[in-house]
C-alpha positions as CSV (number, residue, x, y, z in Angstrom):
1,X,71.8,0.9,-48.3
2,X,74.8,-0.6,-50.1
3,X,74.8,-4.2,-50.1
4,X,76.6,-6.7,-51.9
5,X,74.4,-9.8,-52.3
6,X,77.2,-12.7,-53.7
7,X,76.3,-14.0,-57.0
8,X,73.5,-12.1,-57.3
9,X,74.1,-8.2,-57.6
10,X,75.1,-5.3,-55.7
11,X,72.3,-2.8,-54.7
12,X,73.0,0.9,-53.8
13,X,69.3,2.0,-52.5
14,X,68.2,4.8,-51.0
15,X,64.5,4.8,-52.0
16,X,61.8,2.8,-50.9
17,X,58.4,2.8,-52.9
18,X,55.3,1.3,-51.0
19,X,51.6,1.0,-52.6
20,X,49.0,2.0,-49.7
21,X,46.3,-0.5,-50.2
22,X,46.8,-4.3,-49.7
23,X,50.2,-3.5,-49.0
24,X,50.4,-0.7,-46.0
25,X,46.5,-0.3,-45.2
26,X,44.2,-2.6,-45.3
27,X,40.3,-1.8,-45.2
28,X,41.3,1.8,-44.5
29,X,43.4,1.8,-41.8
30,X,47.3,1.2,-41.8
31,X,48.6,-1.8,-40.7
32,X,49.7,-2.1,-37.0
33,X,53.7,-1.7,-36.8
34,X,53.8,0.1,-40.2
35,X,54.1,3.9,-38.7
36,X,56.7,3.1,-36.8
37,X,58.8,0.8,-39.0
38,X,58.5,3.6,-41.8
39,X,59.0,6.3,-39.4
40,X,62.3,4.6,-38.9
41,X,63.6,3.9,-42.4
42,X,63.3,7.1,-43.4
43,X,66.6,8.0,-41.4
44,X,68.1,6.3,-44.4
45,X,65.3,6.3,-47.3
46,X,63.4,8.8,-49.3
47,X,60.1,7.1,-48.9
48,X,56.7,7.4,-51.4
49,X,53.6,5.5,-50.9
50,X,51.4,5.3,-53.9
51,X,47.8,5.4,-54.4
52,X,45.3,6.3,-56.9
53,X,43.2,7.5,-53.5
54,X,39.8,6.3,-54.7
55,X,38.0,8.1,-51.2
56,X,40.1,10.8,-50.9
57,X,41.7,9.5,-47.5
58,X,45.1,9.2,-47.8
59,X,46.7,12.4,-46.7
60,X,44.9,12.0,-43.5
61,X,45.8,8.3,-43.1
62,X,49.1,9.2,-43.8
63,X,50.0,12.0,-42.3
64,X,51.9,10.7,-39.3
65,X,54.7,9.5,-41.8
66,X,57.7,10.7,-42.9
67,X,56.7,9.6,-46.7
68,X,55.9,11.7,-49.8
69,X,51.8,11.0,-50.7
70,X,52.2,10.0,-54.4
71,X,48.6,9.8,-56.3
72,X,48.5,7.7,-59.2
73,X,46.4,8.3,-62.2
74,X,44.0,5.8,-62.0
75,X,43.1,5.1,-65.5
76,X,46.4,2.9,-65.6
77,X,47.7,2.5,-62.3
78,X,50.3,-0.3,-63.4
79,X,52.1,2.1,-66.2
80,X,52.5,5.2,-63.4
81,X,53.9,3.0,-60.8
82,X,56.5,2.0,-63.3
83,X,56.8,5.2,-64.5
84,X,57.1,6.9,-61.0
85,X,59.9,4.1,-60.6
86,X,61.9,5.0,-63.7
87,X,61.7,8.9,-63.0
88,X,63.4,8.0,-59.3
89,X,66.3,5.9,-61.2
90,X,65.4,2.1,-61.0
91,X,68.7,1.3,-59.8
92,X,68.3,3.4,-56.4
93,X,64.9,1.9,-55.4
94,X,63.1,-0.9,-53.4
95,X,59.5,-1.5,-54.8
96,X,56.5,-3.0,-51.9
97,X,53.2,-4.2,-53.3
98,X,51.1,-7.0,-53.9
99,X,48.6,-6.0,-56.3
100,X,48.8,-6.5,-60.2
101,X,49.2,-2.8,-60.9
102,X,52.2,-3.9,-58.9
103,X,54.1,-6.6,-60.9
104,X,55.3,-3.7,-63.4
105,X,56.4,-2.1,-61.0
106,X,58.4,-4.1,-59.1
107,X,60.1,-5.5,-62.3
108,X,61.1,-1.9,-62.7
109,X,62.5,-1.6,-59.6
110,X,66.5,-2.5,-58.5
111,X,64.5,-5.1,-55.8
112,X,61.0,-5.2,-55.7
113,X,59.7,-7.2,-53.1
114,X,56.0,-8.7,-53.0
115,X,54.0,-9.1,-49.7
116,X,51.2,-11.4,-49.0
117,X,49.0,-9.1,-46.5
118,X,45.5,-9.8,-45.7
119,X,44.6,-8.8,-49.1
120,X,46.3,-11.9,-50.8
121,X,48.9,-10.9,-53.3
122,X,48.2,-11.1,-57.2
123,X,50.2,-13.9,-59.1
124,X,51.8,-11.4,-61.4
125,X,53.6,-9.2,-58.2
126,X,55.0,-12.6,-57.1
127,X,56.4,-13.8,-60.2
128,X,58.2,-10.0,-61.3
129,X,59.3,-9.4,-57.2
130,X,62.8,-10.5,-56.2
131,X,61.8,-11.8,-52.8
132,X,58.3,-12.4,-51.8
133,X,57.2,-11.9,-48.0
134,X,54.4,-13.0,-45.7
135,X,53.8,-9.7,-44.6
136,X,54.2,-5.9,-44.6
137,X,56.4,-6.1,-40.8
138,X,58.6,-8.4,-42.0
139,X,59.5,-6.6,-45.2
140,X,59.9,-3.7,-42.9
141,X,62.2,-5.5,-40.4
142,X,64.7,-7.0,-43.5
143,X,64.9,-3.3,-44.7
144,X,65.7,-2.1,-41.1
145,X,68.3,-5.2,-41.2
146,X,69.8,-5.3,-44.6
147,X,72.1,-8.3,-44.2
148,X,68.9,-10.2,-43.9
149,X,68.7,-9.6,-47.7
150,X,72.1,-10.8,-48.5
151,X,71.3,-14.0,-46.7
152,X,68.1,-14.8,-48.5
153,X,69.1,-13.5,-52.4
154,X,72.6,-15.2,-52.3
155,X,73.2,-17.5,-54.4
């Protein structure tokens, strides 16, 4: 994705970072839509979903994806997340989250955008995301539909 957004800044992505829970999955289970919509982006995206994977779960829930399984090290969740974004190169990579172990992470992140699932989303992923959604479908529509960006982070 290469996008210039006008008075704002010009984004070359083509990674996508997602954290599972609260963001993805909720109570276990992905959200409805999400398989397909991140099925599809990976035409264009390396794609990572993060977790630290507390029941052991996530390679089966995920396995219908075309994403890399990414566990976290649990003990400090936020600092890996940023960390993981740094090794990919900041510059190349859309953040998704909306927990506090988040907020570093999509500060670190080229565009990191906040969703407010059925989880809620914590105050400090909305004030470090760049755009803020109401939920994980539409995040994964604007991504399929980039211009959508540019119309929203213009200034």
């Amino acid at each position: 994705m290469n996008l210039n957004i006008p008075d704002y800044k010009k984004i070359e992505i083509d990674k996508i970072v997602f954290d599972l829970n609260g963001t993805i999955a909720c109570d276990g289970s992905l959200i409805r839509g999400v398989k397909a919509g991140i099925n599809s982006l990976a035409a264009d995206f390396d794609i990572y979903i993060l977790t630290a994977d507390t029941f052991g779960t996530a390679a089966e829930l995920l396995k219908d994806l075309k994403a890399e399984l990414v566990i976290i090290d649990s003990s400090d969740g936020s600092k890996f997340k940023a960390d993981f974004i740094k090794k990919l190169g900041c510059k190349n990579v859309i953040a998704v989250g909306n927990g506090n172990n988040d907020a570093l992470m999509l500060k670190k992140a080229e565009l990191g955008i906040a969703v407010i699932g059925p989880e809620g989303t914590a105050a400090g992923a909305l004030r470090e995301a760049d755009l803020i959604s109401r939920e994980i479908n539409d995040v994964l529509a604007i991504l399929s539909k980039p211009k959508r960006l540019k119309a929203t982070l213009r200034k």
